[in-house]
C-alpha positions in Angstrom: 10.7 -6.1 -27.3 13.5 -6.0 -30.3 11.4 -8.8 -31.9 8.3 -7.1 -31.4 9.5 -3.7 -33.2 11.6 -6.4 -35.9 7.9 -7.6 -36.6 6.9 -3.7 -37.6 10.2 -1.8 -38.9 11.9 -5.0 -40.5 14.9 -6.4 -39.0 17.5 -4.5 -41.4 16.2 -1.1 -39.3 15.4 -2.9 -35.4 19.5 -4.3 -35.6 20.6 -0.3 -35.6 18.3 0.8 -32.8 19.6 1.4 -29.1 17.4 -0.5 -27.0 18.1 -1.3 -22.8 18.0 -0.6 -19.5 18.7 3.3 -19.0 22.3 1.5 -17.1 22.5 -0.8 -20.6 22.4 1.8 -22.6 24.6 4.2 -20.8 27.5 1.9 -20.3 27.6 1.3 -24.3 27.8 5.4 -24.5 31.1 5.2 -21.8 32.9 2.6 -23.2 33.2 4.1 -26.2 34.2 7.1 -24.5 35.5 5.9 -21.5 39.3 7.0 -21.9 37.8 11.3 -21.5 36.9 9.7 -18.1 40.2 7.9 -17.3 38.8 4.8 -17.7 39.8 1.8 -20.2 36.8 0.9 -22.2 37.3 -2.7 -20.3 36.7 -1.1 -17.2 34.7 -3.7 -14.8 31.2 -3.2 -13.2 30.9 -3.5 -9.7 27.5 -5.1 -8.8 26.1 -4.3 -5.1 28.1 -7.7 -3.8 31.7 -5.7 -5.1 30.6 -2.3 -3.9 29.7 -4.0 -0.2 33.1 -5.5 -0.5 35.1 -2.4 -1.1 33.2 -0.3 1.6 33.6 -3.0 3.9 37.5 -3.2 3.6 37.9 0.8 3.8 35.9 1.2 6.9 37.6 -1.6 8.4 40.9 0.6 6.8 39.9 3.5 8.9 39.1 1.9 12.3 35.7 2.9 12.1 32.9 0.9 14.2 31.8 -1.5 11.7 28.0 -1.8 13.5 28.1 1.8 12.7 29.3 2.3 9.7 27.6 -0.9 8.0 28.8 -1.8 4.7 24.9 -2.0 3.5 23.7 1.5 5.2 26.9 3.4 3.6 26.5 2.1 0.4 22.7 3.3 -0.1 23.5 7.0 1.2 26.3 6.8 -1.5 24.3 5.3 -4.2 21.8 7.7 -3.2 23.9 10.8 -3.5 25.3 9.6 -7.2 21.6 9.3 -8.6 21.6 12.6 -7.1 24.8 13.9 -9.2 26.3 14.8 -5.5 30.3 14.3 -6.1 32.6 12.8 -3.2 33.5 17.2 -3.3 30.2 18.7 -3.2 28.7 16.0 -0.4 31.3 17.3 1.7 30.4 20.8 1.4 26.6 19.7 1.3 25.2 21.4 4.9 21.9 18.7 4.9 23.5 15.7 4.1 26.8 16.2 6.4 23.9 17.0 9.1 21.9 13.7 8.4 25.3 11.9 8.4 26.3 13.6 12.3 22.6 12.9 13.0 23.0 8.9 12.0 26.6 8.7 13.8 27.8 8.7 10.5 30.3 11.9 10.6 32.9 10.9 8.0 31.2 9.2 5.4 32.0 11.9 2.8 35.1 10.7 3.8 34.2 6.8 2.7 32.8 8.3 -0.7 35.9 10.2 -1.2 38.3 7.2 -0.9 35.2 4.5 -2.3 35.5 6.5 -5.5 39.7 6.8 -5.5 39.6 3.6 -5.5 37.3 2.4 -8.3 39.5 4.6 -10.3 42.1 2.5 -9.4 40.0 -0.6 -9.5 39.5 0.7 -13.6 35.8 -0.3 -12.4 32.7 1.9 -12.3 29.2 0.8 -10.1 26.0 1.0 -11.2 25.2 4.2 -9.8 28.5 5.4 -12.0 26.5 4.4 -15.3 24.4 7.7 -14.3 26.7 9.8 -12.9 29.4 9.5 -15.2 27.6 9.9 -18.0 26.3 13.0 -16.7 29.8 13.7 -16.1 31.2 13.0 -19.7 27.9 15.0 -21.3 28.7 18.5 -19.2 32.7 18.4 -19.7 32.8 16.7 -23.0 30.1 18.9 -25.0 31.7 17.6 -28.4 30.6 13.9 -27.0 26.9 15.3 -26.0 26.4 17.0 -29.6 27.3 13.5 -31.0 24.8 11.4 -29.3 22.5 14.1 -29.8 23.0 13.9 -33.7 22.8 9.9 -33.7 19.6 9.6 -31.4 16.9 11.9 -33.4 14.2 9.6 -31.8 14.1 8.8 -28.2 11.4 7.0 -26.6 11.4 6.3 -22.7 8.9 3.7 -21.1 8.0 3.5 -17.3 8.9 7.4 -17.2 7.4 7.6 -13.9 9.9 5.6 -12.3 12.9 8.1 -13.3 15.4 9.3 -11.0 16.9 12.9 -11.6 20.4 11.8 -13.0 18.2 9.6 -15.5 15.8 12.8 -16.4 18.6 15.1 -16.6 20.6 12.7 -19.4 17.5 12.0 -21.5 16.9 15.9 -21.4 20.1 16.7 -22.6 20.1 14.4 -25.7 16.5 15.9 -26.3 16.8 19.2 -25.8 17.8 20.2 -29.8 15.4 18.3 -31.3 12.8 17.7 -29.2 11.7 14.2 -30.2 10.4 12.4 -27.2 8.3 10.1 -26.6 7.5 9.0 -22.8 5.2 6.1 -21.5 4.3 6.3 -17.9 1.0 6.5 -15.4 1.7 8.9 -12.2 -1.2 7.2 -10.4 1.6 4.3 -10.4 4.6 6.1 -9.1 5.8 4.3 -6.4 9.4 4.1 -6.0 10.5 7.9 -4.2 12.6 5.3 -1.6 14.8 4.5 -4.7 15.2 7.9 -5.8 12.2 8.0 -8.5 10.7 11.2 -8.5 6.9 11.8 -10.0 8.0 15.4 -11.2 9.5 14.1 -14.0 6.4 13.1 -15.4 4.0 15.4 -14.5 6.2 18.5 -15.2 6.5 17.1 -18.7 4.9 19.3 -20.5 6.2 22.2 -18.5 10.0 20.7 -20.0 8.8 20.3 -23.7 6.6 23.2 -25.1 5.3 21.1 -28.0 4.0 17.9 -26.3 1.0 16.3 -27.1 -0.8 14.0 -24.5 -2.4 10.4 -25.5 -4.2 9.1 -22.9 -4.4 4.8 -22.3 -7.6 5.1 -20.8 -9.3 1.8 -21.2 -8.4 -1.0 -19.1 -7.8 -4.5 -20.2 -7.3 -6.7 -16.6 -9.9 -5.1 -13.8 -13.5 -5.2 -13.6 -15.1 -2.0 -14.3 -16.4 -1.9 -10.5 -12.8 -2.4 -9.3 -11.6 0.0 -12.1 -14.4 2.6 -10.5 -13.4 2.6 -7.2 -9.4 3.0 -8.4 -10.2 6.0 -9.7 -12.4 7.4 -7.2 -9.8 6.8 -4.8 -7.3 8.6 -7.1 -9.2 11.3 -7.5 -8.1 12.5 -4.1 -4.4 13.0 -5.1 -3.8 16.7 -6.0 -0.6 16.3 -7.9 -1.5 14.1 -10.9 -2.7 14.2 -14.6 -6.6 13.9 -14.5 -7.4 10.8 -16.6 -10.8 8.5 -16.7 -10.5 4.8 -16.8 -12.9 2.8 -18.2 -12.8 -1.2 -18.4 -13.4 -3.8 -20.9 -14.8 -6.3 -18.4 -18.4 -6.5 -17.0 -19.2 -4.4 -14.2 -18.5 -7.3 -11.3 -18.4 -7.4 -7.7 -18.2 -4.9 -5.6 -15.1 -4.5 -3.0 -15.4 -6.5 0.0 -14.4 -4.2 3.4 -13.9 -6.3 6.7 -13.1 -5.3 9.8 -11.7 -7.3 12.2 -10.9 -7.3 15.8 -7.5 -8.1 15.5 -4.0 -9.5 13.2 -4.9 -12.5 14.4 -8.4 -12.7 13.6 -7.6 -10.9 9.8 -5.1 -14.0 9.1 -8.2 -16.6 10.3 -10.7 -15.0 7.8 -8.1 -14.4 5.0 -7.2 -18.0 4.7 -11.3 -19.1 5.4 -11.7 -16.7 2.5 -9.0 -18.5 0.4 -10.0 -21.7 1.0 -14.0 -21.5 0.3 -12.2 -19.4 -3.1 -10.7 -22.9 -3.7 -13.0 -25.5 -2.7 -16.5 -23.5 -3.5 -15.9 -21.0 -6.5 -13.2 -23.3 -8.7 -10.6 -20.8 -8.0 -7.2 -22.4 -8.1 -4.9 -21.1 -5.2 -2.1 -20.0 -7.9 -5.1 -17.0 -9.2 -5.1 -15.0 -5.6 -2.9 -13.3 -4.2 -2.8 -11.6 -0.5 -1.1 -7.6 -0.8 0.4 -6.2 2.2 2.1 -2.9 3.1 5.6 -4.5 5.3 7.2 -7.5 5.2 6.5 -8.3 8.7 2.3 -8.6 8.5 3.4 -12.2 6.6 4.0 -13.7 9.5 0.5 -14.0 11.0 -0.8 -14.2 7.3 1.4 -17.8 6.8 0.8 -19.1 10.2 -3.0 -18.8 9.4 -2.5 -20.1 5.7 -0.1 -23.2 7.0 -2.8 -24.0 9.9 -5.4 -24.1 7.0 -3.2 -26.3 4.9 -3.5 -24.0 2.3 0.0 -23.6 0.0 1.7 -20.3 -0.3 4.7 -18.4 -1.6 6.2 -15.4 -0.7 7.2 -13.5 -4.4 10.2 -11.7 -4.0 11.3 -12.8 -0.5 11.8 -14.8 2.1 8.9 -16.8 4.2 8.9 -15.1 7.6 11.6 -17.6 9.6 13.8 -17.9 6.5 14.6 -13.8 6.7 18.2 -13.2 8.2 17.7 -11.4 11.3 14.7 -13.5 12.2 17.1 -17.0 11.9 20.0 -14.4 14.0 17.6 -14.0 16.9 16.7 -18.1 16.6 19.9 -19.1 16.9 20.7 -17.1 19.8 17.6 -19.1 21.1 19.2 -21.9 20.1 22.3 -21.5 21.4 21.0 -20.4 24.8 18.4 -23.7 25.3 21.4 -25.9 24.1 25.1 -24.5 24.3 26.3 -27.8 21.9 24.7 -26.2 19.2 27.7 -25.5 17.1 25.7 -24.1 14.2 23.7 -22.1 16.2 27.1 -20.8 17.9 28.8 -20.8 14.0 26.0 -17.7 13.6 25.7 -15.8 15.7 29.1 -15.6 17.4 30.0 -12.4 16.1 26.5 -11.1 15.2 26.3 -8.0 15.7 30.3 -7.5 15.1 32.2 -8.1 18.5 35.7 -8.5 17.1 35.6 -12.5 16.8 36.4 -13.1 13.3 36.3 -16.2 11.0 40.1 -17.1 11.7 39.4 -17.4 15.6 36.2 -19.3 14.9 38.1 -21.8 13.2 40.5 -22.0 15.6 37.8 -23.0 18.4 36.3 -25.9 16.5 39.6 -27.2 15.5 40.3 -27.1 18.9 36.8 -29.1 20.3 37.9 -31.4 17.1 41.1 -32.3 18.6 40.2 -32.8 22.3 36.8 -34.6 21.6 34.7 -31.7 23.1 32.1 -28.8 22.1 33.4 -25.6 20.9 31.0 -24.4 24.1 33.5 -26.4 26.2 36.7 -24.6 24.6 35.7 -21.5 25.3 34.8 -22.2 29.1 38.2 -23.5 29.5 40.9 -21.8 27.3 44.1 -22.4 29.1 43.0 -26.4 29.4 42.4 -27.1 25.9 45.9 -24.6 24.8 43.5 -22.0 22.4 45.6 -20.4 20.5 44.6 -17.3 20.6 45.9 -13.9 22.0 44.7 -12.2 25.5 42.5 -9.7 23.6 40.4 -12.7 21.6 40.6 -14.5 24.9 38.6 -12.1 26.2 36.1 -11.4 23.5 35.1 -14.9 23.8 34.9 -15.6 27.6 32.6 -12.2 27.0 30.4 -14.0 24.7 30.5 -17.2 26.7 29.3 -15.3 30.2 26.4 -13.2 28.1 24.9 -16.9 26.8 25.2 -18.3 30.5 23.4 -15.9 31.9 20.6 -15.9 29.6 20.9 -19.7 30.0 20.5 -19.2 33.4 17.6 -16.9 32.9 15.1 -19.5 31.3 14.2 -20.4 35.1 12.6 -17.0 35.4 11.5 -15.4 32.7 9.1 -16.7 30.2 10.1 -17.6 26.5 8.8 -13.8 25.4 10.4 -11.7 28.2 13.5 -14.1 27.8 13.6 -13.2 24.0 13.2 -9.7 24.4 16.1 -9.4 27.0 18.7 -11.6 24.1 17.8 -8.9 21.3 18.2 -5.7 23.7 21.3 -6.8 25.5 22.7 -8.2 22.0 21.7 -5.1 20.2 20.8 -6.9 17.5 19.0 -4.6 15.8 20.3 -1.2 17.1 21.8 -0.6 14.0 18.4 0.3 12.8 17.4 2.5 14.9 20.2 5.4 13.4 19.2 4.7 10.0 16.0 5.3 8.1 16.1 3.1 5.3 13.5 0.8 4.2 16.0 -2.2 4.8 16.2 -1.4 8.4 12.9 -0.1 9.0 11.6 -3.8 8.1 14.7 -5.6 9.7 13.1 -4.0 13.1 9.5 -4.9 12.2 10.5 -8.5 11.5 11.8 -8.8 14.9 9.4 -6.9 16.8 6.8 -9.2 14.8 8.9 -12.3 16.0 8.4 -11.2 19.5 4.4 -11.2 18.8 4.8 -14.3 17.8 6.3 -15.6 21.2 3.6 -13.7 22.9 1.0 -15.3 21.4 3.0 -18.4 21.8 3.3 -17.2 26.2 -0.5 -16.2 26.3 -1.4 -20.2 24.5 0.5 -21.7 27.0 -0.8 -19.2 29.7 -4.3 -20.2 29.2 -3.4 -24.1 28.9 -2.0 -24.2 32.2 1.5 -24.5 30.7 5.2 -23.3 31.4 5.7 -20.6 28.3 9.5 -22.6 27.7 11.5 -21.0 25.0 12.5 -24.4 24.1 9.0 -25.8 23.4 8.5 -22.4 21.2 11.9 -23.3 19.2 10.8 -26.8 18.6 7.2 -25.2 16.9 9.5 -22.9 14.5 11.2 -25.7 13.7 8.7 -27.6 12.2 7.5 -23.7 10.7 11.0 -23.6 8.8 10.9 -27.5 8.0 7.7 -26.4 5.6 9.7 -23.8 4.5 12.1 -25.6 2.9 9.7 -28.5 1.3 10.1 -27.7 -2.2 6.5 -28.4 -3.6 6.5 -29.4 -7.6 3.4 -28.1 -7.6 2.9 -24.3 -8.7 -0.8 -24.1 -7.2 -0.1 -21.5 -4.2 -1.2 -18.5 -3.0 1.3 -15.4 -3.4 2.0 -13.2 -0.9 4.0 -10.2 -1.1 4.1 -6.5 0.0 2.4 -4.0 -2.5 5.2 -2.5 -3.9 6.7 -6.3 -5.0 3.3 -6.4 -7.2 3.4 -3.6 -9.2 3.0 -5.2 -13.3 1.5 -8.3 -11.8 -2.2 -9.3 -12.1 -4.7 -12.1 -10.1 -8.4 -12.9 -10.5 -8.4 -12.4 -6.9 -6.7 -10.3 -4.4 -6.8 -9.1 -0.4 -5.1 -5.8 0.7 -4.8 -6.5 4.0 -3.6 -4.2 7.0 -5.4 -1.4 5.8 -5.1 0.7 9.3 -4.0 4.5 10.1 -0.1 4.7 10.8 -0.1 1.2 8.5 -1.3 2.1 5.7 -0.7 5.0 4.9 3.0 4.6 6.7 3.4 6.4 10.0 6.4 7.9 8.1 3.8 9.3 5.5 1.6 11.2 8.1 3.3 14.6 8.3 3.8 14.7 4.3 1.0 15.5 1.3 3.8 14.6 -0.8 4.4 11.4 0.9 0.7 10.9 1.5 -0.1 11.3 -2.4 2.7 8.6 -2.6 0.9 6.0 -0.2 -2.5 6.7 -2.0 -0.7 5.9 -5.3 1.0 2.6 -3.8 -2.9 1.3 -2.5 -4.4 2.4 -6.2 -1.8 -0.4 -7.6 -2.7 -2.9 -4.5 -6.7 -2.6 -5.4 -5.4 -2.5 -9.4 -3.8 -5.9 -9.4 -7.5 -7.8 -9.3 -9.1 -9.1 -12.3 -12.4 -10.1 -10.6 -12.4 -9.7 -7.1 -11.1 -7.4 -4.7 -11.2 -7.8 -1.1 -10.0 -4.9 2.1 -9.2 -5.9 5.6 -8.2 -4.0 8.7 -7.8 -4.7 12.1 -9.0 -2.8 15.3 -6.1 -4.0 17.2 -2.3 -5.2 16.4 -0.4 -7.1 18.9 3.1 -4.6 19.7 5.5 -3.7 21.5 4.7 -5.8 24.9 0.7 -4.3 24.3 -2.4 -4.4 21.8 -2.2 -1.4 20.0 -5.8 0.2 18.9 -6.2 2.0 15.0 -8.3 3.5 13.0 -9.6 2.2 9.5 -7.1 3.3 6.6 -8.5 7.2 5.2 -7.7 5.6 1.8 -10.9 3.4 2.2 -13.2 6.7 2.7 -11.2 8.1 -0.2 -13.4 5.3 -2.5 -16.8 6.2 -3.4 -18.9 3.9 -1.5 -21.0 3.0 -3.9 -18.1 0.2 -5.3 -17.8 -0.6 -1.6 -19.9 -3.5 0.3 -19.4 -4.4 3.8 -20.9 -7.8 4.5 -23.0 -8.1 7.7 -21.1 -10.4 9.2 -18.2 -8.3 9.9 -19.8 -5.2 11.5 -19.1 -3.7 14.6 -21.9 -2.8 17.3 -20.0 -1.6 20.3 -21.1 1.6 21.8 -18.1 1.9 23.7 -15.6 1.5 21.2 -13.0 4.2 20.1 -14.3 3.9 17.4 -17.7 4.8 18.1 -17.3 8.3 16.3 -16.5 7.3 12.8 -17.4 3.2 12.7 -19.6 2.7 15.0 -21.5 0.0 12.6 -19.1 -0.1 9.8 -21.9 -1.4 7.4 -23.8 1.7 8.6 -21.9 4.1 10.6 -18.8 4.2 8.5 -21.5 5.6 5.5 -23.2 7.6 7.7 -19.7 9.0 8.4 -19.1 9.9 4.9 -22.7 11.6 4.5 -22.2 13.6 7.3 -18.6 14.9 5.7 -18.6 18.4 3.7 -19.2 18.1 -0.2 -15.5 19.4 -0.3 -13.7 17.0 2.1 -10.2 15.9 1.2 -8.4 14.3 4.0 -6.7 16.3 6.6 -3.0 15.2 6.0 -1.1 17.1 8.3 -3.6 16.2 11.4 -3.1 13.5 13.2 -6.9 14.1 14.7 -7.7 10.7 13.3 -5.1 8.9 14.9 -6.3 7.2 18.2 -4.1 7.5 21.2 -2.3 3.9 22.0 -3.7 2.1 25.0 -2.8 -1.7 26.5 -5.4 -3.7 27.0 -5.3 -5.6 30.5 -4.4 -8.8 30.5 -6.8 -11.6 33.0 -5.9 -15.2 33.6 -8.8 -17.4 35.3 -7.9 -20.4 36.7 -9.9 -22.6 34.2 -10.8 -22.6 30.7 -12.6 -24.8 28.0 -12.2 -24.3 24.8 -15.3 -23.6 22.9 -15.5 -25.9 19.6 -16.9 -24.3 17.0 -18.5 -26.5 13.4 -17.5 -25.6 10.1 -21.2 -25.8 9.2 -24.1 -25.0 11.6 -27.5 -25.6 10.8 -29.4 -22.5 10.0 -32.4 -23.2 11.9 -34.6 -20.9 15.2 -34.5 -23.8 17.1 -30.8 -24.9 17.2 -28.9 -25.5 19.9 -26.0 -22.4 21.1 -22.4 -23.4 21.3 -22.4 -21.4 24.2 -25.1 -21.0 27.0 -27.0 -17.8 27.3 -25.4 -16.4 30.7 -22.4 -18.3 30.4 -19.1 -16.4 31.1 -16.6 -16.2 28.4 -12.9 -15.0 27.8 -11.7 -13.2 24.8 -8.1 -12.9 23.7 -8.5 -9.0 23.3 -11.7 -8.2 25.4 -10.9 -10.2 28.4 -14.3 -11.4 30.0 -17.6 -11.3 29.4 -21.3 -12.5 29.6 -23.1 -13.8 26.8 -26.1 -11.8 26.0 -27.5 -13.9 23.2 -26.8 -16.3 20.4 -28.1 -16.1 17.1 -27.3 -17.5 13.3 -26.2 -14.8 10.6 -26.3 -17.4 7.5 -23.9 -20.4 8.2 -22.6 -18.6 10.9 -23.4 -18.6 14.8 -23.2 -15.0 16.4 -23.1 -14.2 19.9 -23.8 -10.6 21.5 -21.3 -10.8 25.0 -20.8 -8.1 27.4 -17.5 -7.2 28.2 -18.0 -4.6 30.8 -16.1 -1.6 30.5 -14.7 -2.8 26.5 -18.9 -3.2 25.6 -21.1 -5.2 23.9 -19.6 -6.9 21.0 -21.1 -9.3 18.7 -18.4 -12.2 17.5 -18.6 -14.8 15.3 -17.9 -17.7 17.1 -16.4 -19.1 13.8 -13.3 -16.8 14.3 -13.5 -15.3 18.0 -11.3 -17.9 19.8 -13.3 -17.6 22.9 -12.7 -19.4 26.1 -16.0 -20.6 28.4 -15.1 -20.1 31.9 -16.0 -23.6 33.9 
């Protein structure tokens, strides 16, 4: 950026400007003035690592439960009150936020933010969240210091505006507030980031703040097609808080919007990746130019077991792979540990996770001790007296505690299967009870990630099921083993597809991209339902998903979602009826004919019902976002196991011709993963494609491609 202004002001004029991060910027201004603060102008900054550190040590100062007063969880709410300007002082007298904090178990946390910030003064060290607050600090008691920096910035000019906080708005308002000369760069239809404290007020009360402004608006559009541009702002169009703008694109008009809907997750992951790979193979895309966009981190799991069954490379951009993600490798070591008690690694883990008082000291002491005697650490801790532990009565105890909780779940593989086993370890553990006191995106996705590791060993138990097999825990370790072993095989070559959730692509851009997941209670979040604001928010965040396609765009959502122990139903996403359908097409292939579905009101035949739908809505509809009329009532579809199954093979490439011959035998009974079973009706060819009309009874008629319905013939 300093070169690219050098190139148009000279480089005598860029070396005086002030350019940086709002934090870069504002820890220049306090050094200089850091002794009004009682600072040194060497004072350190703590980075989130430091800031976990010193939380850590004064929780553990005042005997406060550590699993409930986590270093991580106390740090945001502080972090989050500084970009709020809320002082140690005036959290304590703050009614809502002492409420949340009794409401979390959290009752004397303004009492951590009182010493946390005593003892950065000590430290001479400020935070990140300090760079804000204090310089709102030094600009209300120091005015001398504000008129200063007000005199030396006549100019200020502020990019990604919609992204500001209240501590940054309140700063750049005070040094602007004389003079007036502003200069803001932002879009609202790309405000995305409330959860870290950005608020979309800043931007669109704007004008309301500065009398004088003038409004330029960057209406044309250099990446999308003018199709995928069309339906973006169509769907936009349904936010009532925003700053009316029309896009228009440079590009050709294009394709329009593919919409698929699927019968389940699992089916959604099968098509993606057939997608994907006929992308490759039949329309000279490379891998590296699509990208799969998904709402939470935990839809990649089915997403990456489809894409590694398909051999097709991937990366996850800004995270971890599925089984690489810390409380995912937590609950597989417990596994581990349980199916083989030698497993000193396994043990190393997970020994005091969540915290049970067994620290790194005693840990040590235990594997010096197997060491010495020529045994596992498992063995020491069975027999502390014979091997001489060294180790007091209290620790003594803590670790025949954890030694008796393994051996009975050790001793519970003879009866339970590997998903009712796994589901017993992370209750009695309490692995992730944490989360459920705490709100935060971090937690909320810690618990989806292991709820979605438990659908994982479902679908691993119902394989096994069907194939006549024990569901062993162990057989399902040794399968993620070889999951994580791809993991970790460090491909030279950058050809992959990228998935990541939609917020991790905002300012990224591929010729081809999938929004996947796009179901009521999904997306839009079930935390979003109750809340226009929040609503408007999610409507924003899927206007970016559908944004980041050059040429071609497609939407997928799923009737059902393994969770919980049951196959939840849902509703297609409202944010698809909020796009003008006329930018939307819903290939044959993936419409739905039951008459007996939930859905039969609004999708009956999404190529035809899901239209009709719309035409039969008011000229003034706008979605109903405080109803939750749309949202279907959770059922559990039975499960059936018949004694004997063949799997039915499908081709890759069928003939399209009247007088093939079915896969499947007219009459024939069949059983589907989700549907149970049924009787095929008929067979038929929809292009390359065989599709069979089956009745399953109470659940309907459905017509499945037999390319991606999984379905079982009954011998």
């Amino acid at each position: 950026m300093k070169n690219r202004i050098a190139e148009l002001v000279g480089e005598r004029i860029a070396r005086y400007l002030w350019m940086g991060t709002f934090h870069s910027v504002f820890s220049r201004i306090l050094r200089a003035e850091a002794d009004k603060l009682g600072f040194t102008k060497n004072f350190t900054i703590y980075d989130s690592s430091d800031s976990n550190s010193l939380i850590k040590s004064i929780i553990k100062g005042m005997k406060l439960d550590e699993k409930i007063y986590r270093p991580g969880f106390v740090h945001s709410r502080i972090s989050s009150a500084k970009n709020n300007l809320i002082t140690p002082g005036a959290y304590a007298g703050n009614t809502d936020m002492v409420r949340s904090d009794m409401h979390a178990r959290v009752p004397r946390l303004h009492e951590v933010y009182k010493i946390y910030t005593e003892k950065c003064k000590q430290a001479d060290a400020m935070d990140f969240d300090d760079l804000l607050l204090q310089t709102n600090i030094l600009f209300r008691d120091f005015p001398e210091v504000l008129q200063k920096y007000r005199e030396h910035f006549n100019y200020i000019l502020v990019d990604e505006y919609q992204d500001t906080n209240y501590a940054q708005y309140l700063i750049i308002k005070k040094l602007s507030e004389q003079h007036e000369r502003i200069c803001v760069v932002g879009d609202d239809a790309q405000s995305i980031y409330s959860f870290r404290g950005a608020n979309i007020d800043n931007i669109l009360q704007f004008k309301n703040n500065y009398q004088s402004t003038q409004v330029f608006k960057l209406e044309r559009n250099y990446r999308s097609t003018q199709t995928i541009v069309n339906a973006a702002n169509s769907l936009i169009d349904k936010n009532e808080h925003r700053i009316p703008k029309t896009v228009y694109s440079e590009k050709a008009e294009g394709e329009k919007i593919k919409v698929m809907q699927l019968y389940s997750d699992f089916e959604e992951g099968a098509v993606v990746a057939e997608y994907v790979k006929d992308l490759k193979e039949s329309e000279d895309y490379l891998y590296q130019d699509i990208a799969v966009l998904y709402r939470t981190n935990a839809q990649s799991r089915v997403l990456e077991d489809q894409l590694r069954k398909s051999l097709i490379p991937y990366r996850i951009y800004g995270g971890l792979s599925f089984y690489q993600r810390k409380e995912i490798k937590d609950v597989i070591a417990y596994c581990r540990l349980v199916c083989n008690p030698s497993d000193e690694e396994a043990l190393k883990r997970i020994i005091n996770t969540p915290a049970r008082g067994i620290g790194d000291t005693t840990v040590n002491k235990v594997l010096e001790c197997a060491m010495l005697h020529g045994v596992t650490a498992w063995e020491v801790m069975g027999d502390i007296l014979k091997y001489n532990l060294q180790v007091n009565a209290g620790t003594a105890a803590k670790l025949t505690k954890f030694r008796d909780m393994i051996r009975v779940f050790a001793e519970q593989r003879e009866v339970l299967d590997a998903y009712q086993l796994v589901d017993t370890i992370i209750k009695t553990t309490g692995i992730i009870s944490d989360t459920y006191t705490d709100s935060s995106p971090e937690s909320m996705s810690r618990r989806e990630n292991v709820q979605e590791l438990l659908n994982a060993i479902h679908e691993f138990c119902e394989i096994k099921t069907n194939q006549n097999e024990p569901s062993l825990l162990v057989d399902f370790l040794a399968e993620v083993s070889l999951l994580t072993d791809q993991d970790t095989d460090k491909n030279a070559d950058d050809d992959k597809v990228t998935l990541m959730t939609v917020h991790a692509a905002k300012g990224l851009e591929f010729k081809v991209v999938f929004v996947v997941g796009m179901e009521e209670e999904l997306f839009p979040s079930t935390f979003a339902m109750d809340s226009p604001r929040e609503l408007e928010e999610e409507r924003r965040l899927f206007y970016v998903a559908i944004t980041r396609a050059e040429e071609r765009c497609f939407i997928t959502y799923a009737k059902s979602r393994f969770k919980n122990g049951q196959v939840n139903f849902a509703n297609p996403s409202r944010f698809i009826r909020d796009i003008d359908p006329a930018y939307l097409d819903h290939p044959a292939d993936f419409q739905v004919k039951s008459k007996s579905s939930f859905f039969d009101d609004d999708v009956d035949d999404f190529h035809g019902g899901f239209r009709n739908f719309r035409q039969r809505a008011p000229k003034s509809y706008t979605p109903k976002y405080t109803s939750h009329q749309e949202t279907p009532e959770i059922t559990s579809m039975p499960q059936s196991s018949p004694k004997k199954l063949t799997k039915i093979r499908t081709s890759d490439q069928i003939p399209s011709d009247e007088n093939f011959t079915p896969t499947i035998p007219i009459g024939k009974f069949v059983k589907h993963q989700l549907f149970g079973i049924g009787k095929v009706l008929s067979v038929s060819m929809t292009g390359a494609n065989e599709k069979a009309e089956i009745d399953f009874g109470e659940k309907g008629v459905k017509s499945l491609l037999l390319k991606f319905a999984k379905l079982e013939l009954l011998d």
